[in-house]
N, C-alpha and C positions, 0 to 999 in steps of 0.2 A: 296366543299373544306373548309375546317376550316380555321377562320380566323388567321392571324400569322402578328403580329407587329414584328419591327423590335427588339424593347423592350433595355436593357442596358446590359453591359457586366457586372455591377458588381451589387447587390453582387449574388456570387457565390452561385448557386443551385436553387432549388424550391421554388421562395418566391412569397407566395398569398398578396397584398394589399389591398384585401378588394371586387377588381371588378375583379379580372383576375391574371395570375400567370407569373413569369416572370422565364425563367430557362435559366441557361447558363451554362457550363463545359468548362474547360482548356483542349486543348491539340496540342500543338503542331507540331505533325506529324502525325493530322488527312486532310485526302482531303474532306473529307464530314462529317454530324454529323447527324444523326435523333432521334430525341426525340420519345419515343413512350409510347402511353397513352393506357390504359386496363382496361377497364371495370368490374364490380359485376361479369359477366361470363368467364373474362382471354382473352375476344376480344381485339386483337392490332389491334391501328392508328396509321400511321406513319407520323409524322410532319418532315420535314427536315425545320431545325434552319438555317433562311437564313441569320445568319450575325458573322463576325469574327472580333474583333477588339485586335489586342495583341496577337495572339492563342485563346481568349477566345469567345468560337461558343453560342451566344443565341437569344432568340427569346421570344418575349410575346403573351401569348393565354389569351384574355379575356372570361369569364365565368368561367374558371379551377379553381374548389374551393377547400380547405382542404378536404383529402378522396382522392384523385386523386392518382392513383397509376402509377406509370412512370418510365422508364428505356430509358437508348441510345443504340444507333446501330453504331459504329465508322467505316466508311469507311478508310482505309489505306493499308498503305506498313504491308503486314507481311513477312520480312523477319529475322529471331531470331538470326540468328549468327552479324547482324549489331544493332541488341537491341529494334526490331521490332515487335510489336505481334496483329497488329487489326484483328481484322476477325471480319464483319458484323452480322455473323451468332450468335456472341453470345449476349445475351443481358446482359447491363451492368449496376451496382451502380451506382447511382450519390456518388462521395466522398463527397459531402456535402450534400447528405440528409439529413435531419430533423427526418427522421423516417422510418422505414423498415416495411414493413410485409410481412409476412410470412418464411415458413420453405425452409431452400436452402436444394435438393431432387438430390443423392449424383446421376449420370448419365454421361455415356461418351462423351453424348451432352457439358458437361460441359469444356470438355478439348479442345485446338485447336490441338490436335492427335488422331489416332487411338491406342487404346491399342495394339493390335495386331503388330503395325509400327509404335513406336514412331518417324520415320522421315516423316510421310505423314501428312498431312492437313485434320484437322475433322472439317466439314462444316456444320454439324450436328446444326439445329436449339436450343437452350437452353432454349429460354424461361420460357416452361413451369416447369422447373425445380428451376427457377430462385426465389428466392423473392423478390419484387418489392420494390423500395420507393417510401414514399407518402408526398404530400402537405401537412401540417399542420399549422392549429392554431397559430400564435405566441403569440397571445394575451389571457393574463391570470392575475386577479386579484392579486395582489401580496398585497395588503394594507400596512399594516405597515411595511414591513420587511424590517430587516436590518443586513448586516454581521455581526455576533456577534465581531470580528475579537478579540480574545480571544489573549493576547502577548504570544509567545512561551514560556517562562519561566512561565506560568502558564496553559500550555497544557497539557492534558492527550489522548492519540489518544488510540483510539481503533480498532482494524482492523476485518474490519466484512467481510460479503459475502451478499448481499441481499435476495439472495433465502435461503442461508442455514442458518439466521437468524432466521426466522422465519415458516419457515415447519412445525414447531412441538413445537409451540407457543401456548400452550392452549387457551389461553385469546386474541389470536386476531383471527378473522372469517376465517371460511374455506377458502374462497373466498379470501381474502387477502393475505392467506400467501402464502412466497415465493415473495412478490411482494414491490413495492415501498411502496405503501400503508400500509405494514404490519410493514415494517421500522420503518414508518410515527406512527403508533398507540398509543396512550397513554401509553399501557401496556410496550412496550418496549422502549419507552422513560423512563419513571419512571424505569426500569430497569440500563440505562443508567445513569441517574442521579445520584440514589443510587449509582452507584460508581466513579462520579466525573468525568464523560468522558467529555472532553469539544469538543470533533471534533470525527467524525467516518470516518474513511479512509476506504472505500470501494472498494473491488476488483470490478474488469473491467468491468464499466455498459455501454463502449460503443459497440454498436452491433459487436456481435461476429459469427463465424461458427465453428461446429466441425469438428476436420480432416477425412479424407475419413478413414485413415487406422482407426481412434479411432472407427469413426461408425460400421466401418465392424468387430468390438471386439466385439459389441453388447454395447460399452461405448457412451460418450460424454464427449466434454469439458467444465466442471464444471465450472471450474478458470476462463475462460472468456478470457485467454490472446492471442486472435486469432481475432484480432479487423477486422473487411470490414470499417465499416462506423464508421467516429472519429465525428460525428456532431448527431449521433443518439444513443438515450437511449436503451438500450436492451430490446427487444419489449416482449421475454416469460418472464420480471420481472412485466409487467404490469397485470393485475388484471378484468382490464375494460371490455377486449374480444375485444375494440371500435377498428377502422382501425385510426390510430394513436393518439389516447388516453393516448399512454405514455408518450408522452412529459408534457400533464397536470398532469400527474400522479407521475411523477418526482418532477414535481413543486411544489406540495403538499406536497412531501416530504417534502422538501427542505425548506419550511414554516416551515411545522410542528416544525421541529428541530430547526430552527432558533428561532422558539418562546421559546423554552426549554433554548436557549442561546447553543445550539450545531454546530460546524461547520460540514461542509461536506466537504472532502475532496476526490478526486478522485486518481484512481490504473488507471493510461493512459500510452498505447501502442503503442508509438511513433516510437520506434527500428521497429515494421516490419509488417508482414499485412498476413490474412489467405489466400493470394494466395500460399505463398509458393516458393518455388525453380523453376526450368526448367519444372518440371515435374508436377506442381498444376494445379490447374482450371484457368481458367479466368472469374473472375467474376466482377470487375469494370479497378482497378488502370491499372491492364497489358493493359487490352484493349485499354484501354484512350491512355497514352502515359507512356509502359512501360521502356523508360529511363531517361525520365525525373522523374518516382516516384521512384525506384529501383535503387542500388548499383549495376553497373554491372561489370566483369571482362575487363578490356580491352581487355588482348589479345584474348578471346574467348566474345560476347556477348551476346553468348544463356543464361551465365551461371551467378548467381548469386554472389555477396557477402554476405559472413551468420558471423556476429558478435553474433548474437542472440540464433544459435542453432536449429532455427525456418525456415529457408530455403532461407529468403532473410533478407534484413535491408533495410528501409528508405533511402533513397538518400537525406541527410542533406544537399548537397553541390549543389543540384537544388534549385531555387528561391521559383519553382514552389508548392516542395513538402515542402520546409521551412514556406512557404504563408498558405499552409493546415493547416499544425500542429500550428501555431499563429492564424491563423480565429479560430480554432477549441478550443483553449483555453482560447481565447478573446470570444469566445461564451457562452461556461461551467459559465462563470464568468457574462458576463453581461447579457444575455438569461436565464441562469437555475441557477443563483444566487448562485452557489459553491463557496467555500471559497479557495480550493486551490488544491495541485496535486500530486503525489508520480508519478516518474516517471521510469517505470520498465524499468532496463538495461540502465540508462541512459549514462553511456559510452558508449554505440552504437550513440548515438547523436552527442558527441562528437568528433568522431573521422570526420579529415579532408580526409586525406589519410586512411593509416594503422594504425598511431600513434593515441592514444588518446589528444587531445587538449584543452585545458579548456576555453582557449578562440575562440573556434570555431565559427562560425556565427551564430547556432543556442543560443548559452549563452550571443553573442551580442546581438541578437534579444530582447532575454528575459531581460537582465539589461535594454533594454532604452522602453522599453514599458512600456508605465504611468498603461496600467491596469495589466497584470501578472505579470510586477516585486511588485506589490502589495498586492496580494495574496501568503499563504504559498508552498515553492516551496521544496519538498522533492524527493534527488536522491534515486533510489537504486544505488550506483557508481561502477556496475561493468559490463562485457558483458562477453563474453567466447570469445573474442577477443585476442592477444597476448596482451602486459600490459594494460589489461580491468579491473584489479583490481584496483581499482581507491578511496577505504576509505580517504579523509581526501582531496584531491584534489580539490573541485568542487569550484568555486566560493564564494562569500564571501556572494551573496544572497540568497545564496545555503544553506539548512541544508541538513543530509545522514542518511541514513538507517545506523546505526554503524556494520560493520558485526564483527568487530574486539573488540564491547564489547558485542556481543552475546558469542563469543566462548570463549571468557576471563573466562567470568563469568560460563559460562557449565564447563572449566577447574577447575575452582576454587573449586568449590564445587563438581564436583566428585572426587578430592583430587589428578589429575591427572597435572606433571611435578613442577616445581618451577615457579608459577603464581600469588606469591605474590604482586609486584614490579608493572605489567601491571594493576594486577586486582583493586589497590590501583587508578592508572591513568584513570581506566574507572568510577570507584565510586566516580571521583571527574570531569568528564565531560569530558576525554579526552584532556589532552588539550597540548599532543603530538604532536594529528592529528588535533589540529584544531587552535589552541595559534599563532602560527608565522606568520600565514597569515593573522593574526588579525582578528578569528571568536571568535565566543565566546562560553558559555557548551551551548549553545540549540542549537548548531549548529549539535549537536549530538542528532540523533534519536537514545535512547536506545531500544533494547531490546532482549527477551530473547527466543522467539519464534514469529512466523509468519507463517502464511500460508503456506507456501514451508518448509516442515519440522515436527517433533515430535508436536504435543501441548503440555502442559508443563507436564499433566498427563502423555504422553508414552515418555516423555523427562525422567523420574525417574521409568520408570516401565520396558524401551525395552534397549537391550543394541544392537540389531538390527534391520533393517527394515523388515518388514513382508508386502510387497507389490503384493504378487501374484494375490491379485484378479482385478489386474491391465491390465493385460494378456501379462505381459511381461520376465515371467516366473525370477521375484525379480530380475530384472537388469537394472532396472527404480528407479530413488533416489539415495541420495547419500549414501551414505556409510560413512561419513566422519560425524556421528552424534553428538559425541563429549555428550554422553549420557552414562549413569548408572541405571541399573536397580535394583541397592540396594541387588543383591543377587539372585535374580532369574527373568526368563523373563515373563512379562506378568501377568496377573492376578495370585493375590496367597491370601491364607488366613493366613499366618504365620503374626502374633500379630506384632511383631518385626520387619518384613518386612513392611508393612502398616505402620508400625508408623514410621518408617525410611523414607518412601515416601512421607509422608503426612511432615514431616520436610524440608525435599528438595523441595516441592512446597513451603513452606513460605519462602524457605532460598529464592529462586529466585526470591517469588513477592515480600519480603521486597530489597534486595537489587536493584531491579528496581525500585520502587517508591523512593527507599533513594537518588537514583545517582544522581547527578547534569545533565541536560541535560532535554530531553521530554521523559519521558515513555511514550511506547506504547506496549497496551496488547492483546495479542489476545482470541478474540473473546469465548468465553467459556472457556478459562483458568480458569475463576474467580469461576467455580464450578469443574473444574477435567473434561471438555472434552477428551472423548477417542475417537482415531481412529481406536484401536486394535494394533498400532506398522504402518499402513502404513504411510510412513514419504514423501509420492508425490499424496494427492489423488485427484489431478488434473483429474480425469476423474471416479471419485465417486460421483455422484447427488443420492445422496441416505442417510442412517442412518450413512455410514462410517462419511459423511462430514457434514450434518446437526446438529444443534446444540439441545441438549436433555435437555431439560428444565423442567423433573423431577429431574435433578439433584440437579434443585436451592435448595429443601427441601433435597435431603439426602444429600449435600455436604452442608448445612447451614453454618455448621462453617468456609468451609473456603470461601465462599460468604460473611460472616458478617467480613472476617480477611481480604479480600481485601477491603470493604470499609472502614475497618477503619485504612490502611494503607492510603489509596485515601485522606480520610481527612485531618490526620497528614502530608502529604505533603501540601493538602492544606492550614493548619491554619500554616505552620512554614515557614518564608523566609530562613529560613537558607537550605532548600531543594530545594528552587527554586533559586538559585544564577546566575545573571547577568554578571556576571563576575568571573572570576577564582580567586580561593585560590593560593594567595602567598608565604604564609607561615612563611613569615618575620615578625619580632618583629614591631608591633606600637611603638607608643612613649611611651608609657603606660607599657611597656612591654608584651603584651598581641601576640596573634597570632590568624589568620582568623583558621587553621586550625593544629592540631600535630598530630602527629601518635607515638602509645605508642606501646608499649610490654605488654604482658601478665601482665608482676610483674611490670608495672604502670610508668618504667622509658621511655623518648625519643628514639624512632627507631634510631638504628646507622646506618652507610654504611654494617657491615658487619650482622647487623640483617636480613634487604632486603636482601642479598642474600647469605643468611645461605638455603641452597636447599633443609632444611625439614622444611621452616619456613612456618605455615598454618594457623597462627593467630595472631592476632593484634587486637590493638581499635582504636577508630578514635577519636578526638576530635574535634567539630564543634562547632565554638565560635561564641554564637548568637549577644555578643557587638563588634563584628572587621565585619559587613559585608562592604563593598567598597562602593556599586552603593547606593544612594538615592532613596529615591519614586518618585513617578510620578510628584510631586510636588519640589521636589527638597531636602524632609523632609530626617534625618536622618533613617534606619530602626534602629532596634535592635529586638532581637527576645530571647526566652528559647536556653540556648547552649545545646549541646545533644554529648551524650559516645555513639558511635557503639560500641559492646563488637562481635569480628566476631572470631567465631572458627571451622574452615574449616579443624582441626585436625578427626582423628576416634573415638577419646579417649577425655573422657570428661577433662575438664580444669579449671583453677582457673585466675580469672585475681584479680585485684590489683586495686582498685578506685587512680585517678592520687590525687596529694596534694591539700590544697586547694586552693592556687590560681587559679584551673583551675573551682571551683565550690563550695560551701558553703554545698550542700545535692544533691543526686541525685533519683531520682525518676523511679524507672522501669516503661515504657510505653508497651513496647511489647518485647514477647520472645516467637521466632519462635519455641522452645521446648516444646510450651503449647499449647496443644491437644486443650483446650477449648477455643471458641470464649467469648472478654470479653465487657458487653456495655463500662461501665470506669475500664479500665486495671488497675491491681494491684494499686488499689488507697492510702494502708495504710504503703507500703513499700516504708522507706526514708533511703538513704544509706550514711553515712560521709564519708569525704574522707580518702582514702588508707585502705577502708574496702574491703575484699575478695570475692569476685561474684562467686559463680557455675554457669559453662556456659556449659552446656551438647556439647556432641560432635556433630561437624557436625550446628551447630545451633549459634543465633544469639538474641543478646540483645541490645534495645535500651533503652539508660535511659537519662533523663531530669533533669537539673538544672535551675528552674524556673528565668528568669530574674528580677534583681532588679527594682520592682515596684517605 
């Protein structure tokens, strides 16, 4: 008999000390609990954990080192229509694993039904189907490192994927790519750099499964958003081949970038979990205690609540399942040294009942917790919920994914309705959705594409989605692209066309990098990644979604036009603004900010919403900013002309008089095919001189501040 201490109930999961490992699991409407341990050849021991303190069943085995692969066996009630689902026979996740391995081997052992009778009971052993977690390391050199913690008003995020970074990464080793490691590499740090990224928001590195029906398409799930374990790194990003090697391989990351001065920010999957609805597997949480993890129906409780679209949602309003998701991000943070979170669907969290609640328990949890209310906390603020649209809502610790200056700005510049008025409100930080509840512009995550949708290349090339190699015969994605393909769909060689497209990519990276708030770019936008028009390729691990990094050289110029948009935001405060433009007169007579007309005089009431109006200039006065430095020092900064002409037809604008500037200098015009080192250096404009501003396209120009 193996020896079995009585060992502590907390903390929670597989923790080795050094001489022996201590494991405990939550579950409340378990009768019995067995730990079971597997050997190099997939031999199970069954320990039964002889102690419960609270629900929480653990036991301590000495000798059990890192490498120890382990699963539970929950003895209970299965009865599903009262919210019951143990069955013995399958083996289960620890939710706190540290680390998973292996491939979950899609089998009818897996489900607690027979296919044939989904009312009978499948007693069918799972094991072997199962992949295991294992004991791991906690301890790892960290030396100097420290969170860069970079202030939002000078963040640039960029939203990558880990595997499909670097697949086709010349310059980092076979061997690496696809992996944390490859992340990690000089080459694509210095890649990073060059464009001013200060934080990488990464889709879903905690261990994921793909769906039954994806596999049986001969697909998988790329995206990752199909979480088992919220405490383990996704084990096919590791590199090592080693049986739990990825947690140190993470960590490396996670140096590496920090040394760069780069954050990391996590894509986390708190809304719902890859068991699925009534009809999924069971593979940890159901088993455990499926009402305490799960939303379930009351009047029926075989049956699920689905906010997410995904089969089930998190049961926010358990302790139990609220306890999870706080260990799990108080871990990301003080364990594996992340800087902060994007959290998908986070109105699934929110809701108490049906209604969405902003002060729900779980955004209590998060304000008074000393470590993640510390870290950057990014909603996406919507679910597929009734009012699950949630822009502008979330809390005041809270910044959002803006989805309402993504479409703003696709409106604007494919020339589609009267969106002047909004578009003018997103380019100054929102501060509609965000002003009254007293946030401020970086409470606004801009941007303009993301993962779930066109990249910015088939954003101006597809006027529709082309998703069939999806296998859902184009009825996957949305439809609701809010895109222009310049005249024809898809790859073309018409002169006219191209250059019309390659216009609308800078009209869209300058206006993101100009807007007050946090750009955030995706991930190969910065050379023309294409996916062909599919606008969901959440289940493409392949060239559709990989990032092609011959592109750096034939797309140069506009690789060299995002970094030196990236810069000019960097070197100018008047782009990173702390606080919102007022617009009212100083003492001085002056204004933080004016909005012209074309022919150089003050935006009226009935300018804004003349319904063919598609152009304007912006004035951005570098001597009226508000907020102080860090120190308490006055800023002052170069004031700067947007010249924006969202017309078809080329235009004329009007330099404003001179009180608004002494010369103005053209920096960048989205109309010019060539990448420049120093932009138009010799062209000085006096005021109420006449600008050609090609159609469609966009001018900034500079009035250097009194030295």
């Amino acid at each position: 008999m193996r020896e079995v201490w009585p060992g502590e109930p907390y903390p929670l999961g597989g923790t080795w000390d050094g001489v022996g490992t201590s494991f405990s699991v939550f579950s409340e409407v378990a009768e019995r609990v067995e730990l079971c341990l597997f050997d190099d050849d997939g031999r199970e021991e069954r320990v039964e954990l002889p102690e419960v303190d609270g629900f929480v069943w653990h036991g301590y085995l000495p000798g059990i080192m890192p490498g120890q692969r382990y699963g539970y066996r929950v003895h209970g009630p299965y009865e599903p229509s009262q919210g019951h689902r143990c069955n013995p026979a399958k083996l289960l996740l620890d939710p706190y694993a540290k680390a998973i391995e292996g491939d979950l081997v899609w089998d009818e052992s897996l489900f607690s039904y027979r296919f044939t009778d989904p009312s009978s009971r499948n007693d069918d052993d799972s094991a072997r189907f199962m992949p295991k977690n294992v004991v791991v390391n906690p301890f790892f050199d960290w030396g100097t490192d420290r969170p860069p913690r970079t202030p939002y008003h000078q963040t640039v995020i960029y939203e990558a994927h880990v595997r499909g970074l670097t697949m086709r990464h010349p310059a980092v080793p076979e061997e690496q790519r696809g992996t944390y490691a490859g992340l990690g590499h000089p080459a694509v740090i210095e890649h990073l750099l060059g464009l001013g990224v200060t934080a990488v928001e990464l889709m879903p590195v905690h261990q994921f499964v793909p769906e039954h029906a994806m596999v049986a398409r001969g697909l998988t799930n790329y995206w990752g958003y199909n979480t088992i374990a919220y405490l383990a790194p996704h084990a096919a990003y590791s590199g090592s081949g080693q049986c739990g090697e990825q947690v140190q391989e993470f960590k490396a990351m996670v140096r590496a970038l920090h040394e760069a001065g780069i954050e990391v920010i996590l894509d986390v999957v708190y809304n719902h979990t890859a068991e699925g609805d009534h009809m999924g597997p069971t593979l940890g949480f159901r088993g455990i205690d499926n009402a305490a993890y799960y939303r379930l129906h009351d009047g029926d409780r075989r049956y699920y609540l689905d906010y997410t679209g995904c089969g089930n949602s998190l049961n926010v309003r358990s302790p139990h399942a609220l306890q999870l998701i706080m260990d799990s991000l108080r871990y990301w943070v003080l364990d594996m040294h992340v800087d902060g979170f994007r959290f998908d669907l986070a109105a699934a969290l929110a809701r108490e009942l049906h209604d969405v609640d902003r002060l729900s328990a779980f955004f209590d949890l998060i304000q008074q917790d000393p470590v993640i209310s510390q870290v950057k906390l990014i909603a996406e603020p919507w679910d597929v919920g009734p009012g699950g649209y949630q822009v502008g809502n979330f809390p005041p610790l809270w910044t959002e994914w803006n989805g309402k200056y993504r479409d703003t700005v696709r409106d604007f510049w494919r020339g589609s309705g009267s969106a002047l008025p909004e578009f003018a409100s997103r380019l100054t930080g929102s501060a509609d959705l965000y002003a009254t509840s007293g946030r401020r512009p970086v409470a606004s995550i801009n941007f303009v594409t993301c993962h779930d949708g066109f990249p910015l290349n088939d954003l101006v090339s597809y006027d529709r989605k082309h998703n069939e190699a999806n296998g859902e015969n184009n009825r996957d994605g949305t439809d609701d692209n809010r895109s222009w393909n310049c005249g024809a769909e898809g790859p073309v060689e018409d002169p006219a066309i191209v250059r019309l497209r390659r216009r609308q990519r800078r009209n869209f990276l300058t206006t993101l990098f100009l807007s007050q708030g946090v750009p955030m770019l995706l991930a190969g936008d910065e050379f023309g990644r294409t996916q062909g028009g599919n606008n969901n390729a959440y289940c493409q691990d392949n060239e559709t979604s990989w990032m092609d990094w011959s592109l750096a050289g034939t797309e140069k110029d506009l690789l060299e036009f995002v970094r030196t948009l990236s810069e000019l935001r960097r070197a100018h405060p008047v782009f990173q603004r702390r606080r919102f433009f007022h617009g009212r007169k100083a003492d001085d007579g002056t204004r933080d900010i004016v909005w012209l007309t074309p022919s150089g005089g003050e935006m009226s009431a009935s300018d804004w919403h003349t319904g063919y109006a598609k152009s304007l200039a912006v004035f951005l006065n570098g001597d009226a900013i508000t907020e102080p430095g860090p120190r308490g020092e006055r800023i002052t900064d170069d004031s700067f002309l947007l010249l924006i002409n969202g017309h078809h037809e080329d235009m004329t604008f009007v330099l404003p008089e001179a009180r608004y500037g002494a010369q103005w200098r053209t920096v960048l015009d989205t109309a010019d095919d060539v990448s420049r080192d120093e932009p138009f250096p010799d062209e000085f404009w006096p005021p109420e001189s006449v600008i050609a501003v090609t159609s469609r396209s966009m001018q900034v120009l500079c009035c250097p501040r009194a030295s």
